[in-house]
N, C-alpha and C positions, 0 to 999 in steps of 0.2 A: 788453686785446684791441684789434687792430686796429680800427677801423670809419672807411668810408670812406662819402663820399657820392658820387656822379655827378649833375650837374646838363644833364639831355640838352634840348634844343630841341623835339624832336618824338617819338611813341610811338615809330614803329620804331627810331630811334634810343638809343633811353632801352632795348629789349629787346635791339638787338642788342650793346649794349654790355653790357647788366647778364649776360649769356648766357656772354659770357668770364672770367666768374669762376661763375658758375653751372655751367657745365661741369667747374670744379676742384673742386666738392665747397663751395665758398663759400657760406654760408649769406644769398641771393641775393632783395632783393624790389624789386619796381615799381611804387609807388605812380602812379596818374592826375592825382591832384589836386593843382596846384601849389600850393594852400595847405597843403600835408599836413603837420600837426603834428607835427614832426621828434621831439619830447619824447615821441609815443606807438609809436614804434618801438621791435619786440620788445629786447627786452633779450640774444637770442641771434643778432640780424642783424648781419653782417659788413660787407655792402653794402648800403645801401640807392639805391636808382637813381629819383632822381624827378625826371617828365615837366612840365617846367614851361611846355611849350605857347608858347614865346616866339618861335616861328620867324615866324610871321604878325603880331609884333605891330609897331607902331612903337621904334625904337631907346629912346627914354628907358621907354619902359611895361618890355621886354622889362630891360633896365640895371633897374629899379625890381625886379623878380621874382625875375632871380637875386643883388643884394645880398643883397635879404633873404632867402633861402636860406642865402646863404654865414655871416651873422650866426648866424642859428638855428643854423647845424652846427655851426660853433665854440662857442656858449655848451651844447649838449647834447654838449658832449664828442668829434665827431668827431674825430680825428686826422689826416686823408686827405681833400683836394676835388678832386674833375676835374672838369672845364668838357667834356661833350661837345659837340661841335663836329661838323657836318655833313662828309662826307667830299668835297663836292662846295663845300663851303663858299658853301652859300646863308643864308640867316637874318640876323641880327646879331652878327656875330661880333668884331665889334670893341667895342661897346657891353656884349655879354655877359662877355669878357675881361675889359676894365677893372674890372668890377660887381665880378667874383671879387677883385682886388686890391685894391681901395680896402676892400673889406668886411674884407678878411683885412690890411688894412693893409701891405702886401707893395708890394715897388718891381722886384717882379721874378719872372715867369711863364712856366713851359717851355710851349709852344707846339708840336704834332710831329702835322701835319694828316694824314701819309700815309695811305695803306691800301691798301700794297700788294698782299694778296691779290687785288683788285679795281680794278688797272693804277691806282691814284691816286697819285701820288707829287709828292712837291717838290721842284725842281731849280733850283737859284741862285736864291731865292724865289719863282719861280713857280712854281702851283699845273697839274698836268696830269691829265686825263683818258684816259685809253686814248692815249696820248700827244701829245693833243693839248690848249694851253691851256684852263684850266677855262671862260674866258668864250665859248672858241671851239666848244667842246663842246653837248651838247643842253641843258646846265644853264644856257646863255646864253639859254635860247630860252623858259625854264620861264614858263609863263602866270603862276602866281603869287610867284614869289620869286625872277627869273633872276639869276644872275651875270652882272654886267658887267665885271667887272676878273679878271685872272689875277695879277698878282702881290699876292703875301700885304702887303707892306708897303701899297701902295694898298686892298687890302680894309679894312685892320683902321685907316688913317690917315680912313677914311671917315666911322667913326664914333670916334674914340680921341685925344685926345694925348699918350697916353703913347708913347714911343719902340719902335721897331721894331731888335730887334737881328738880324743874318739869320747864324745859323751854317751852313758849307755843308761840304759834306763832306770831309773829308781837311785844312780852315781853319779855322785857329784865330781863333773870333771876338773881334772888342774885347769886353773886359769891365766893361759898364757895364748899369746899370738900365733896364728895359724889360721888353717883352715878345719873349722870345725863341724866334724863330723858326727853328726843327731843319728842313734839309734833309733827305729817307730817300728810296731807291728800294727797298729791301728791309727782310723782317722783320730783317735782321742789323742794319740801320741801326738799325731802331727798339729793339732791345736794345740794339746799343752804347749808344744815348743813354741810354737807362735805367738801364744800370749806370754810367754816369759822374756823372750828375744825383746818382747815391746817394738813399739813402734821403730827407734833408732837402729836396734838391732835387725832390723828387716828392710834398711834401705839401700843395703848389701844383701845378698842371698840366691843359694842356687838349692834346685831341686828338679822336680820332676813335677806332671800335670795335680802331681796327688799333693803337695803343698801349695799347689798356686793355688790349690780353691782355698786355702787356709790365709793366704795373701787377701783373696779377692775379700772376704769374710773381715779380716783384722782392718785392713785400709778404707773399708764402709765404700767401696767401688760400689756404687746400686743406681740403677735407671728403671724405666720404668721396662718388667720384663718382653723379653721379645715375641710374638706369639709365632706358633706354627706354622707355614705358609700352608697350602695344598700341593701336594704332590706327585706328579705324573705317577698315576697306580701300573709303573712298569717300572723294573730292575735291572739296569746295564751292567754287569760285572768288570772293569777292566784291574785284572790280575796281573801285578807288575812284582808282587814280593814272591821270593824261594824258601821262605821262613815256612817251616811245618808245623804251622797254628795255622795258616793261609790254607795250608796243602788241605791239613782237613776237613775245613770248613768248604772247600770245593766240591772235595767226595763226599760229602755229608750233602752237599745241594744237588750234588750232580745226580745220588741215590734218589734223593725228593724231586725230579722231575727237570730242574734244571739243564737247559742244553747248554754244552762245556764247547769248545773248540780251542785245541792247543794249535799256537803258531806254528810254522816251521821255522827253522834257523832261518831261510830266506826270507820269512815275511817278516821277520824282528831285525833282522838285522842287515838285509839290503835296503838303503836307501831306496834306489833306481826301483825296486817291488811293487813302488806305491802307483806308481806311472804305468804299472802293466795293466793290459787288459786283465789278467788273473787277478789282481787285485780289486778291480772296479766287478768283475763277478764273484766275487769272494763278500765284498763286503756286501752286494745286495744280497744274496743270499742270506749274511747273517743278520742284515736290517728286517729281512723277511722273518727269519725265526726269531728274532724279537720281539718281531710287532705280534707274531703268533701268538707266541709264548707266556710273552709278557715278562720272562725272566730270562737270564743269557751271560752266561760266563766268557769272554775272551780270556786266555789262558796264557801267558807266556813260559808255562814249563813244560817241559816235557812229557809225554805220557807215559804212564807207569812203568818199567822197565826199560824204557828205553832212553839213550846218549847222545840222540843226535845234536844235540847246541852242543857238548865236549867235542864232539866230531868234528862238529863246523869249525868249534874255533883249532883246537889240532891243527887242521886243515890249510884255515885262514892265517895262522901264528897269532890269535887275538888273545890277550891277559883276558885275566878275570876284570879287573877297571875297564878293558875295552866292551865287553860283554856287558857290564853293567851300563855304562853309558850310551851304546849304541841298542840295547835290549828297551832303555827307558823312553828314549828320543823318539825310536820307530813308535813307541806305543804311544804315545802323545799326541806324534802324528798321524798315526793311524785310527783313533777317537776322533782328532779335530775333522778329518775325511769323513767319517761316519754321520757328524755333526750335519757336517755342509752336505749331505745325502737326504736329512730326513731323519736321523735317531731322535728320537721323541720319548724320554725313558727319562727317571733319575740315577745317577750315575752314580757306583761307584766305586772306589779308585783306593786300590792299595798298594800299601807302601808309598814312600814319598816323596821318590826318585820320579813313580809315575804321577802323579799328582803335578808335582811342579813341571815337568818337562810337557805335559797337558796345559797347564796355565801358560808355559813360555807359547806354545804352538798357536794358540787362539788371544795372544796378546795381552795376556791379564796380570797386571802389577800389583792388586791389593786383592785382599777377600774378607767379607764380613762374615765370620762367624755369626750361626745363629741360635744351635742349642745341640745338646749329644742325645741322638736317637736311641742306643744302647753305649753300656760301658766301653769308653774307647773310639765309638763309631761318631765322628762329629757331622753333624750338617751343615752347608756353607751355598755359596752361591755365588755364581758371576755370569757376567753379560757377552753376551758373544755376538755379531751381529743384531744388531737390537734384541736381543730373546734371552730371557733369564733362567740360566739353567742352576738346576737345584743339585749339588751334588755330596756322597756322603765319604769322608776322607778316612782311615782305619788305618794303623801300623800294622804290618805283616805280623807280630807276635803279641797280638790283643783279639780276644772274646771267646766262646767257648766253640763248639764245632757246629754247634747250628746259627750261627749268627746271621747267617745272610740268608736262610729259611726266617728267621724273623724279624728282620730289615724288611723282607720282601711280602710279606703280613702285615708288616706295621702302614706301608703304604697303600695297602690294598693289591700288591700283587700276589700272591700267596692263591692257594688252589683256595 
């Protein structure tokens, strides 16, 4: 039997990828935990897809997590490793690459960052955004992890030396070891390369969500498909990304009827907040305007014009990493609160700091994907207390500006 593994950077990444072979009927899991004992994986999983959390770390830590990954899959038998790779190419992408070859002892790795569905494409190695360079894009600008460079050869020589081979479309590249880097402006690009690579050539291989369906496709992953569950016809918003694709898509809902509530620095980021009575009337009240509503944004940014989380942390002397980690933690906990209250909604959860620190909170080690409601936006699910909640997982810089007006349609919550 096939079995492949996916070694993604961060949640949503790790679902929207494991999602394109889940949708085939692929016998499809998502472990959280980057130490997760590759030897206690079902004996009937096809794919397993684990979040090894390396996006935040320093280069040699993040190289340290996914070798040993890649050791473990080959000694339990994998046959198949993708290196998921950021479609915007933030994190460590040149460190994580290497990690995969020195592990798999390999002097040579396909590389094919596109994702076309979602205007990201490669042209003459450089990387683009809705057409414009990736560094020069919003991902240049990202608080915690920006892009500074747009060509893939400087990305990946930043932390790597191992060679940079750049195949460009319609050119036949020199053929020599490295890491080789696939031009694609479309999905046809990212097939051709796939059936050329053949099967050998793809049992090495890194990319993004927009080549793993071209994986799921070449390796015949197919089960019988999954079908649609039913879905609480209400929409819980918990906004955890600062990415300005998130921003808009809030003011775009918030214009269409959507009640918004932005945190205060206190309620993101005191602990001790959750325990006040302010808290316990705070969150009924917002369980009440959801259950109204039917729709309902929790918001962890700030409202327009104004600094108070810089303030706070000024204040408090908190880094950007403390902000981020204590920003994702409170909101996780502050969901699972909501949970254990009575929120009766399908959920969902951007970015994927917030995602995962929601699964830590309510104890959830695995997630079965089950199919992408829109471009980007996956559906998933886990058990919390005996009850199966449905929720919908999104990267902060994925879909257009009404996407959560038609998430909240698609399950009947919508006017």
């Amino acid at each position: 039997m096939v079995r492949l593994l996916i070694i993604a950077d961060d949640f949503t990444g790790a679902l929207d990828t494991g999602v394109q072979f889940a949708a085939r009927g692929a016998a499809t899991r998502v472990a959280t935990d980057p130490a997760y004992d590759l030897s206690q994986a079902e004996a009937g999983i096809q794919v397993l897809v684990l979040d090894a959390e390396t996006r935040h770390l320093r280069p040699e830590a993040a190289y340290g997590v996914v070798f040993r990954a890649v050791e473990n899959a080959l000694k339990f038998g994998f046959t198949y490793i993708y290196k998921k790779t950021d479609s915007a190419l933030r994190g460590n992408v040149g460190a994580e690459l290497t990690a995969v070859m020195n592990a798999a002892g390999a002097d040579s790795l396909a590389f094919i960052p596109a994702l076309p569905k979602m205007n990201r494409v490669t042209r003459k190695g450089v990387h683009y955004i809705d057409g414009v360079p990736v560094a020069d894009s919003v991902f240049g600008q990202d608080p915690f992890e920006p892009v500074t460079a747009s060509s893939l050869e400087e990305i990946i020589a930043a932390q790597s030396k191992r060679p940079v081979v750049l195949h460009r479309l319609g050119e036949a590249a020199e053929s020599r070891p490295g890491i080789q880097v696939y031009d694609s402006e479309t999905d046809g690009d990212l097939l051709r390369i796939g059936r050329a690579l053949g099967r050998e050539g793809l049992t090495l291989s890194a990319g993004c969500a927009g080549f793993a369906a071209v994986l799921a496709e070449l390796l015949e992953l197919n089960g019988p498909p999954p079908g649609r569950p039913e879905l609480v016809p209400a929409l819980f918003v918990a906004c955890g990304s600062v990415n300005p694709v998130t921003l808009r898509q809030m003011e775009t809902a918030e214009a269409a009827g959507f009640p918004r509530v932005h945190l205060t620095p206190e309620q993101k980021l005191e602990p001790g907040w959750l325990e006040t009575p302010d808290c316990a009337a705070a969150a009924a009240a917002w369980l009440e305007a959801a259950g109204e509503e039917k729709r309902f944004i929790l918001d962890v940014n700030d409202p327009p014009g104004r600094d108070d989380t810089a303030a706070y942390a000024r204040e408090h002397r908190l880094s950007t990493e403390d902000l981020r980690v204590r920003i994702s933690s409170q909101l996780g906990r502050l969901i699972q609160r909501l949970l254990d209250q009575g929120l009766d909604a399908t959920l969902l959860c951007t970015g994927g700091d917030t995602l995962l620190a929601l699964t830590r909170a309510v104890g959830v080690a695995e997630l079965t994907p089950v199919c992408d409601l829109d471009t980007g936006a996956v559906l998933t699910n886990f058990v919390y207390m005996g009850k199966t909640y449905h929720i919908i997982s999104k990267s902060g810089g994925f879909g257009e500006p009404d996407l959560f007006i038609r998430l909240a349609r698609s399950i009947g919550a919508g006017d």
